[in-house]
C-alpha distance (Angstrom), angle and dihedral (degrees) to the residues before:
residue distance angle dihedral
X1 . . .
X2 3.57 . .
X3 3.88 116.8 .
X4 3.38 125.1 -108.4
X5 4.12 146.3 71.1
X6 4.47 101.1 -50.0
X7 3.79 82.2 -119.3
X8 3.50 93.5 68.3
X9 3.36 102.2 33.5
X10 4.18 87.6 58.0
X11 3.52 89.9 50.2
X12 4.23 102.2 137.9
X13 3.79 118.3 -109.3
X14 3.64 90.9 -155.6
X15 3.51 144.7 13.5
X16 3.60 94.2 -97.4
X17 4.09 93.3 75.0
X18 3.56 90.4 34.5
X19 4.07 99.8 124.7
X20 3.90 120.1 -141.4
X21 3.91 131.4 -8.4
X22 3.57 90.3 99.7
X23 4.07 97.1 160.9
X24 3.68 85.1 59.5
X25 4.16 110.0 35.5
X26 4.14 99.4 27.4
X27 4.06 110.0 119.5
X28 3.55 111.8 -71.9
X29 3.66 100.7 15.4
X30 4.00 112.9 132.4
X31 3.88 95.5 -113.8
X32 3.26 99.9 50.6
X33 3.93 90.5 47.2
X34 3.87 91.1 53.5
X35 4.18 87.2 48.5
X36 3.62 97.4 49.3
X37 3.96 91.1 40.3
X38 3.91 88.4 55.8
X39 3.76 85.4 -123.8
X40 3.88 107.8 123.6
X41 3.43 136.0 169.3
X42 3.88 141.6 -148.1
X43 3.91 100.0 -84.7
X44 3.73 145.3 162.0
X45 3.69 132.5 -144.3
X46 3.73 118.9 -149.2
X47 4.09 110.9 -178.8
X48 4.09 132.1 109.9
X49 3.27 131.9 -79.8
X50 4.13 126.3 -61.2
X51 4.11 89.2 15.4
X52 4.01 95.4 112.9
X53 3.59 112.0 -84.8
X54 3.58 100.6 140.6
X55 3.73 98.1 27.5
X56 3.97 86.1 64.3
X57 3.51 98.8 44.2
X58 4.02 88.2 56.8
X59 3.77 90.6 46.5
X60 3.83 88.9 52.2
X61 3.43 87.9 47.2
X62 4.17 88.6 54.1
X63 3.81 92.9 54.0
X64 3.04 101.5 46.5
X65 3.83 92.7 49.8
X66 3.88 82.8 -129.9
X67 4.07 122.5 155.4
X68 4.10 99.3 -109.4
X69 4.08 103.9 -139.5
X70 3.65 112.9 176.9
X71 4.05 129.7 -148.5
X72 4.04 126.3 -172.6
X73 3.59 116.4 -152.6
X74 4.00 82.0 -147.0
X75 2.96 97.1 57.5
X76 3.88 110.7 29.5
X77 3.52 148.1 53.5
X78 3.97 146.9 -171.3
X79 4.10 91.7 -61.4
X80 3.65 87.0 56.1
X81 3.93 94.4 49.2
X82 3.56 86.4 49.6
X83 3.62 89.7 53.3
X84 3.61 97.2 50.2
X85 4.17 92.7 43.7
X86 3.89 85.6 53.3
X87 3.98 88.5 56.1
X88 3.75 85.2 45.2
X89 3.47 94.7 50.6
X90 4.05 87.7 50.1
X91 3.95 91.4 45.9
X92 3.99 93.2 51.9
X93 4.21 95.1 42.7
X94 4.26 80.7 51.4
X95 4.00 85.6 53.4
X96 3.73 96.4 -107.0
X97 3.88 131.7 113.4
X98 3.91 129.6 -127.9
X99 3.36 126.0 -141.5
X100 4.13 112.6 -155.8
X101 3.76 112.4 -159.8
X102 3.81 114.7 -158.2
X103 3.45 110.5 -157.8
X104 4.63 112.1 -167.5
X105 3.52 85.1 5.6
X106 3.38 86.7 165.7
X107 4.23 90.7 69.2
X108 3.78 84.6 63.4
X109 3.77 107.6 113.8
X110 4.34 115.3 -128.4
X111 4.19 90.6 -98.7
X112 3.80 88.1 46.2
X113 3.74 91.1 51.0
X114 3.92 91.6 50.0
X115 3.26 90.1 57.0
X116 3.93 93.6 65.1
X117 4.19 87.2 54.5
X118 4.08 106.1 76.6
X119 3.92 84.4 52.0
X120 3.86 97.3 40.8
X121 3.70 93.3 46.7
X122 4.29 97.6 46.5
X123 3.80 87.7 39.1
X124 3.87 100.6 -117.3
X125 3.59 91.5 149.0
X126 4.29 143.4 -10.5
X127 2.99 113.0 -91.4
X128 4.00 110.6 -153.5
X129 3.93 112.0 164.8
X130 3.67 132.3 -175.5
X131 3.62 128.2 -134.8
X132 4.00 138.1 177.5
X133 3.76 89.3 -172.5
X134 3.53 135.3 67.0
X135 3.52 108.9 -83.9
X136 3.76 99.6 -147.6
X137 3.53 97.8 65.3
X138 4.15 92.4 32.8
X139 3.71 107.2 47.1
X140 3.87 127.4 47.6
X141 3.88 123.9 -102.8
X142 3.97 97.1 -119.4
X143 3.73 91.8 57.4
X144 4.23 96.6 32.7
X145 3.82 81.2 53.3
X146 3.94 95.3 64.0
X147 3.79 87.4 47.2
X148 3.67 132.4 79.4
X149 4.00 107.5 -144.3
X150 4.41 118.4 -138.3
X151 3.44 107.4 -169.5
X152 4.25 106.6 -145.9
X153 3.84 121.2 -151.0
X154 3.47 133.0 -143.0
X155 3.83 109.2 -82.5
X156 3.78 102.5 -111.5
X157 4.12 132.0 -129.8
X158 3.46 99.7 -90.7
X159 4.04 98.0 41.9
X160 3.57 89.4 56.2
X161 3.43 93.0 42.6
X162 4.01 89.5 60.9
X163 3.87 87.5 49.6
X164 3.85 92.3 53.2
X165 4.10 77.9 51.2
X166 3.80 94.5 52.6
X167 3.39 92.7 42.0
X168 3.48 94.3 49.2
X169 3.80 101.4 52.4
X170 3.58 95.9 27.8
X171 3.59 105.2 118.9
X172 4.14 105.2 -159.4
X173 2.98 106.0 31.7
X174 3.70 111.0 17.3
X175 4.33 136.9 47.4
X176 3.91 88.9 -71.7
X177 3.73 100.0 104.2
X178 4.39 85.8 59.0
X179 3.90 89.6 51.6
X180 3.74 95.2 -138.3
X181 4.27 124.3 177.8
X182 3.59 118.4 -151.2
X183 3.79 108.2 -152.0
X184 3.65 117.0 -141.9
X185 2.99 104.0 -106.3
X186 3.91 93.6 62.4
X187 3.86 93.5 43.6
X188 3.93 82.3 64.5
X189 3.58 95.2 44.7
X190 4.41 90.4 44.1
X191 4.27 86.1 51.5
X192 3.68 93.2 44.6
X193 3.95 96.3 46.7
X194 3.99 87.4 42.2
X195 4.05 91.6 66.0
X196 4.13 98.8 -155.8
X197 4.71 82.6 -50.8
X198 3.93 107.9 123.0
X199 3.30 93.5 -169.2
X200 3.81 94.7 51.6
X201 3.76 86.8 49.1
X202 3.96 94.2 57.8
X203 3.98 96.4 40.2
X204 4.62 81.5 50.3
X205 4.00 75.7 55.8
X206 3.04 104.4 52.3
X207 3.64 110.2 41.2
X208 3.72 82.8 46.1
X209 3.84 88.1 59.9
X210 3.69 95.7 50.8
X211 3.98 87.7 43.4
X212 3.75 82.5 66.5
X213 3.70 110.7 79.5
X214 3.68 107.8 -159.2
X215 3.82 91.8 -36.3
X216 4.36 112.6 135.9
X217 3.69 92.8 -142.4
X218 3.76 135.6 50.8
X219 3.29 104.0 -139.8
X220 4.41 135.0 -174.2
X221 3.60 89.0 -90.4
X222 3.33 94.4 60.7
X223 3.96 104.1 35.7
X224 4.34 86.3 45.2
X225 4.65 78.7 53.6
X226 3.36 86.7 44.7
X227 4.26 103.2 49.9
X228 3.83 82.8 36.1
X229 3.86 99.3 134.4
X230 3.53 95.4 3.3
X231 4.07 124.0 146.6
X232 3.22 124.5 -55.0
X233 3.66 121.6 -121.1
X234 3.68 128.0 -70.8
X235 3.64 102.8 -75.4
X236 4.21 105.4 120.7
X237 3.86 98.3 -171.6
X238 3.55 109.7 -115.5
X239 4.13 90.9 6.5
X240 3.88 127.6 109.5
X241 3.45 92.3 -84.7
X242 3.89 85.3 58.3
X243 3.91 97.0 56.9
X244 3.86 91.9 30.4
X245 3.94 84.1 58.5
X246 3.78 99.3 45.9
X247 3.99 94.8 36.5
X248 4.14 81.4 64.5
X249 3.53 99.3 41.1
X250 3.87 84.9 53.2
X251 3.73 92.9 46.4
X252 4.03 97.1 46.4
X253 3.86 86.5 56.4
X254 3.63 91.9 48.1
X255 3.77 92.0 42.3
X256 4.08 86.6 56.1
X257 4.11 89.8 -111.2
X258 4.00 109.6 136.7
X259 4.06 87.2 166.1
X260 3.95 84.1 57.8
X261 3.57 99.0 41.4
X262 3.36 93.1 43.5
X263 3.81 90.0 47.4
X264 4.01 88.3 61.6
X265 3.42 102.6 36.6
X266 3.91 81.8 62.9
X267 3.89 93.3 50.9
X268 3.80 84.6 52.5
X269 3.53 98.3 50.4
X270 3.45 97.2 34.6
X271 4.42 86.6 45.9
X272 4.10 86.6 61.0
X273 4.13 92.7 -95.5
X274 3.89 104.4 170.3
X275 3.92 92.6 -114.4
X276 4.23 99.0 -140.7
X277 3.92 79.4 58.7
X278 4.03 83.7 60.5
X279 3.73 90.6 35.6
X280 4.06 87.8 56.5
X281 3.76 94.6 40.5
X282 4.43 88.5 56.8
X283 3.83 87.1 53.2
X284 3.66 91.2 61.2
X285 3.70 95.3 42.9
X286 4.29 84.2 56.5
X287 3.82 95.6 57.7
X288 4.20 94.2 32.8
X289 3.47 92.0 36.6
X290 3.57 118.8 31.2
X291 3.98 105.3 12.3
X292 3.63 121.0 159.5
X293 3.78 93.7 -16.2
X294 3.54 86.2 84.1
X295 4.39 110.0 1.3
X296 3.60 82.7 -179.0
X297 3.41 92.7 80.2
X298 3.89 102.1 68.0
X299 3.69 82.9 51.4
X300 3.62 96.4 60.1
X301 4.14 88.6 43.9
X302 3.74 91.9 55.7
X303 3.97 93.6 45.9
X304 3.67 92.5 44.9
X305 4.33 87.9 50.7
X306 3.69 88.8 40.3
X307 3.97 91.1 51.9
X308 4.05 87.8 48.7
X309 3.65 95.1 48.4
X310 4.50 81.7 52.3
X311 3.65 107.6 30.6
X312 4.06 97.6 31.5
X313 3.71 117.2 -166.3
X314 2.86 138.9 11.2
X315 3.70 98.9 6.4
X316 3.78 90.0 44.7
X317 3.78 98.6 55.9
X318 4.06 89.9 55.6
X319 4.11 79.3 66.1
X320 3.36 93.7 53.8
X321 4.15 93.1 43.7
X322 3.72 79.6 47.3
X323 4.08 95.4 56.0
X324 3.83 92.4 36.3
X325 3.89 85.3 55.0
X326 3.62 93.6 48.7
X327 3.45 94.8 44.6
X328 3.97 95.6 55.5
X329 3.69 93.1 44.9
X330 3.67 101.3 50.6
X331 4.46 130.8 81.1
X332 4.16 105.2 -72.6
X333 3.57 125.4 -146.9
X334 3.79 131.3 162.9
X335 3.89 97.8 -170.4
X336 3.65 100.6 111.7
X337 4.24 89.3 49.1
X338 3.60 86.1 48.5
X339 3.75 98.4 47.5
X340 3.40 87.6 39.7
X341 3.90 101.2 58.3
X342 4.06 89.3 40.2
X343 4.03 85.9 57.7
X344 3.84 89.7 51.8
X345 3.57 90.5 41.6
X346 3.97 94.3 54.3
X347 4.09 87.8 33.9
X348 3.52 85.2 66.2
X349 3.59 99.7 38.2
X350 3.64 103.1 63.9
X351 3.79 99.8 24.2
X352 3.70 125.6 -150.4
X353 3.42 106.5 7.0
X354 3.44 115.0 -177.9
X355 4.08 125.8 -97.1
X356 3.85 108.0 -115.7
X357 3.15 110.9 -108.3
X358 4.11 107.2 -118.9
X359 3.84 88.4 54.7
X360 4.06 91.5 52.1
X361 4.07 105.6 103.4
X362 4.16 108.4 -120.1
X363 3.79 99.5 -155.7
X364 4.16 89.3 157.7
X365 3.77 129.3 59.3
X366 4.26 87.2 -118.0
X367 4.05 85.8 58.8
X368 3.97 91.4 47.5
X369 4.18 78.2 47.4
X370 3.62 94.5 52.6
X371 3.87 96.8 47.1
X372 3.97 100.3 -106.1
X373 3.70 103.0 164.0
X374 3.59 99.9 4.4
X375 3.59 113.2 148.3
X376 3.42 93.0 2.8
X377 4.32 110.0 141.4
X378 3.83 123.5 -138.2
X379 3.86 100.3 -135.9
X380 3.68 92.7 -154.2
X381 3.93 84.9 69.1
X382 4.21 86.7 48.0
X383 3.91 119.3 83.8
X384 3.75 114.6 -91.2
X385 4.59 74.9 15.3
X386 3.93 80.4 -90.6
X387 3.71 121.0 126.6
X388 3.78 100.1 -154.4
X389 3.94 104.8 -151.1
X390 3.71 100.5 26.3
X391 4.12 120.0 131.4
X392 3.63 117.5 -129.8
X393 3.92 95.5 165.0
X394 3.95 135.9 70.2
X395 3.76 114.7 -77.8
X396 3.59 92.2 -116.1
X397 4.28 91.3 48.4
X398 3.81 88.2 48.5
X399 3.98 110.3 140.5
X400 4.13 94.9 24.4
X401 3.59 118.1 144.2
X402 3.83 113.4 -162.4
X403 3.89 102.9 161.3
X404 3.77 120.0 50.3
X405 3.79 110.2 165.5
X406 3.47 122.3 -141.6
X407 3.46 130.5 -108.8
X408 4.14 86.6 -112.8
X409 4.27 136.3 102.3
X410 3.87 103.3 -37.2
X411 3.62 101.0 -10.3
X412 4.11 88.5 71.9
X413 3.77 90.6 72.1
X414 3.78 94.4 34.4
X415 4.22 84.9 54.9
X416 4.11 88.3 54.5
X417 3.15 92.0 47.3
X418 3.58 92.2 53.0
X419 3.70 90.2 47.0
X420 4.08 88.7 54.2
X421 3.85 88.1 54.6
X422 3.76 104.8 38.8
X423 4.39 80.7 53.1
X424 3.63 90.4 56.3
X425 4.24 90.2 41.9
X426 4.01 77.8 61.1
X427 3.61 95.6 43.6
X428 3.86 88.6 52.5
X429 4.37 85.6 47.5
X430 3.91 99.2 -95.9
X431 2.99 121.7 127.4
């Protein structure tokens, strides 16, 4: 058996055994054509971890009978570009082409990503980078602009499971030599631990066949010894993962799914998310969310971050499972966030419109003089303490209507009530 981590060793040789990414290397598809016709181009891959990245850029490499350099954002900087364009530069004036892979691309700083653009643009060398995170926000426009973006998925149950497969029957370069079973059991455990990563999948496999001392079979036992203290699941704090995660934990409550949004406020928690973040995030969703079709709701958000911030975990996450719960069960309504954001909108608008005058304060005599507060009716004193007619808004905003509750929860009576008033307002001639 060749040396070497299994990963490596069951690296493809050609596209054929290459294991997922379907939408991009199925027959036909426009990638694949450029690959197999040796014609590449100057590319990045965005996708998480373990879902081929590297694996293709080598195999592009192989096609194309391009020299395969290699650069790590990590670990390098514009010298080290230089250095590798130089080689480039050699390569092409010797007839042959380079192929630069660019592995976290996205660590690159803006001055270090220039540097990549004289060479990308003339056609020195390939340029095929790797990134986790999404590219738009990560790499700069000149350079993202001389690059055509693949997005790679996760690498499904089944696809793994055929790579486990290979890997364990293959004979060279894989476990087949050792004649090893896998019982069922721990080929659902292996997929399950492996979370979409091939890579992670194969290194599960193989400490799991060294864990097993003589034994024929790899069994749960010895996968579940094997994963023990393994990664966590995709989360990346602060990552894509991180807003994709809380953008759908936001959207299940507001969709009126407590199985969903409890579904992700597990991944979140169980991904390493700092849970008062959570806590925080559940607030907003009461006021943007829910409102005043049921005010209850912000209450429960600020016990359940209060409780965190006292009880910590794990007691203090239940109160936030209890609050996101809640939250997605309950009457939604974003009228007061929408009034609310058309006020500010108009506020800043039309700038500092003056305060009418009958609801300025006149704590001085020259006030009283001037006519601050004149006129000006105390609805308590009013039936139903509403003084149908009265202004409360700039001359020039007169008539506006930012908040119109829903017919939902709460907000149903608030709305007739409304409708009582505003019928009284036309009784007293405004309209």
């Amino acid at each position: 058996m060749e040396a070497g981590p299994l990963a490596d060793r069951m690296r493809p040789a050609h596209l054929d055994e290459f294991v997922g990414q379907s939408h991009l290397l199925a027959p036909g598809k426009a990638l694949r054509q450029a690959i197999e016709g040796g014609r590449p181009h100057s590319m990045l891959f965005w996708g998480p971890p373990g879902t081929g990245k590297t694996t293709l850029a080598r195999l592009i490499a192989v096609y194309a009978d391009a020299e395969f350099l290699t650069l790590s954002a990590v670990m390098s900087g514009v010298k080290e570009i230089r250095s590798a364009a130089n080689q480039a530069s050699e390569n092409l004036a010797a007839g042959r082409r380079t192929l630069l892979f660019v592995d976290e691309a996205h660590r690159f700083n803006k001055s270090q990503q220039d540097a990549f653009l004289p060479y990308v643009e003339d056609g020195t060398l390939i340029f095929v980078g790797a990134t986790t995170e999404n590219p738009s926000f990560e790499l700069n426009n000149a350079l993202l602009s001389r690059l055509r973006t693949y997005v790679l998925r996760r690498i499904e149950g089944e696809e793994l499971g055929a790579l486990v497969d290979r890997a364990l029957a293959d004979g060279q370069r894989g476990l087949g030599e050792r004649q090893l079973g896998l019982s069922r059991e721990a080929r659902t455990l292996l997929l399950d631990a492996a979370d979409g990563d091939a890579r992670t999948a194969l290194s599960l496999l193989e400490v799991a066949s060294d864990l097993c001392d003589g034994h024929a079979t790899l069994t749960r036992e010895l996968v579940q010894e094997a994963a023990a203290g393994g990664a966590r699941l995709r989360f990346d704090n602060g990552g894509d993962a991180f807003y994709d995660q809380i953008s759908a934990l936001h959207k299940a409550v507001r969709g009126s799914s407590p199985d969903g949004a409890l579904y992700w406020l597990a991944r979140m928690l169980e991904g390493g998310c700092d849970p008062l973040y959570i806590a925080r995030r559940v607030v907003r969703m009461a006021s943007e969310d829910i409102g005043n079709a049921d005010p209850r709701g912000l209450s429960v958000a600020l016990d359940a971050w209060q409780a965190q911030e006292r009880l910590g975990s794990p007691e203090g996450e239940l109160t936030i499972a209890h609050a996101v719960a809640y939250l997605a069960s309950v009457p939604k309504s974003n009228a007061v966030y929408t009034a609310f954001n058309a006020a500010m909108a108009e506020a800043r608008q039309y700038g500092s419109l003056e305060v009418p005058v009958h609801l300025r304060n006149a704590p001085t005599r020259l006030m009283k003089e001037l006519g601050y507060g004149h006129a000006y009716r105390y609805a308590h004193d009013e039936p139903e303490a509403y003084a149908a007619g009265e202004q409360y808004l700039p001359d020039e905003l007169v008539g506006r209507r930012y908040y119109e509750p829903t017919d939902r929860g709460l907000e149903q009576r608030i709305q007739q009530r409304f409708e009582r008033l505003r019928a009284r307002d036309r009784d007293a001639g405004d309209v």
